[in-house]
C-alpha positions in Angstrom: 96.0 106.4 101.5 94.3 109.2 99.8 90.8 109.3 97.2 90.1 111.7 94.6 86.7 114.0 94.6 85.7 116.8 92.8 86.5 119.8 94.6 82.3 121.2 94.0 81.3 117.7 95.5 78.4 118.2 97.9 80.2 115.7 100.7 82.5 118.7 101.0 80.4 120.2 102.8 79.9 117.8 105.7 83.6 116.8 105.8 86.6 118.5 107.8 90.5 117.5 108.5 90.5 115.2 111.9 86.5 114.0 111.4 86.3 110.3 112.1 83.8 107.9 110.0 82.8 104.4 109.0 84.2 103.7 105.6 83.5 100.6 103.5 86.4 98.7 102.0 86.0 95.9 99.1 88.8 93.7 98.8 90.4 93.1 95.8 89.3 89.4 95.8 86.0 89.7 95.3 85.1 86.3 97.6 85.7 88.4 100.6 83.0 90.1 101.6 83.1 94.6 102.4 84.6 95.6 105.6 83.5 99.0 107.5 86.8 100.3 109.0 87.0 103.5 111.5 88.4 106.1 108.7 90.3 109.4 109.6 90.2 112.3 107.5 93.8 113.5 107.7 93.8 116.4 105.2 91.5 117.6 102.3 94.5 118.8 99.6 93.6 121.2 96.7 95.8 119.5 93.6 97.8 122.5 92.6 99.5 120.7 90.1 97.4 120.6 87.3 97.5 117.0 86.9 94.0 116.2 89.0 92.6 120.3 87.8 89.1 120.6 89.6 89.7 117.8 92.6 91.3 117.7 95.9 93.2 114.8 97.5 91.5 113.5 100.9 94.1 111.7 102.9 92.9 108.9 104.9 93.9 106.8 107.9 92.8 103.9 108.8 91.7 104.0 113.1 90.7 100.7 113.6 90.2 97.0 111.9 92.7 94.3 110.5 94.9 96.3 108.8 95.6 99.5 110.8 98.5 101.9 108.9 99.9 104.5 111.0 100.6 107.3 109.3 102.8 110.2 110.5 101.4 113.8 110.4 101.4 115.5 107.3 103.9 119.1 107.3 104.4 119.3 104.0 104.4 123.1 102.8 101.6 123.9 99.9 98.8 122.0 101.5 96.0 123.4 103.4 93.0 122.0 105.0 89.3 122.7 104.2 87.2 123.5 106.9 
């Protein structure tokens, strides 16, 4: 799972690859109420493609709650880590 942010975003700043946090998740369904979820940042991506100019890609894994998603470790060449 990955979010979008401008790559001059302020929360830059206090992020790094491997940090844990407490994200809050809303449901599609609206009746459900927001769930905090232990979050992994598993890389912060540069777009070098053009198609999202001025933003990185933050790839996420979920630690801990109902719907835990193991994702393997990410070797693709072309994308580096800010730190």
């Amino acid at each position: 799972m990955c979010i979008l942010m401008k790559e001059d975003s302020l929360v830059l700043e206090h992020i790094k690859s491997g940090d844990s946090i407490l994200m809050r998740y809303q449901k599609e369904d609206e009746r459900y109420p927001t769930e905090y979820m232990e979050t992994q940042i598993r890389h912060i991506t540069k777009d070098t493609s053009g198609k999202f100019e001025g933003h990185v890609l933050i790839g996420l894994m979920l630690l801990k709650g109902e719907h835990t998603i193991p994702i393997p470790p990410d070797n693709h060449s072309g994308q580096s880590d800010s730190s």
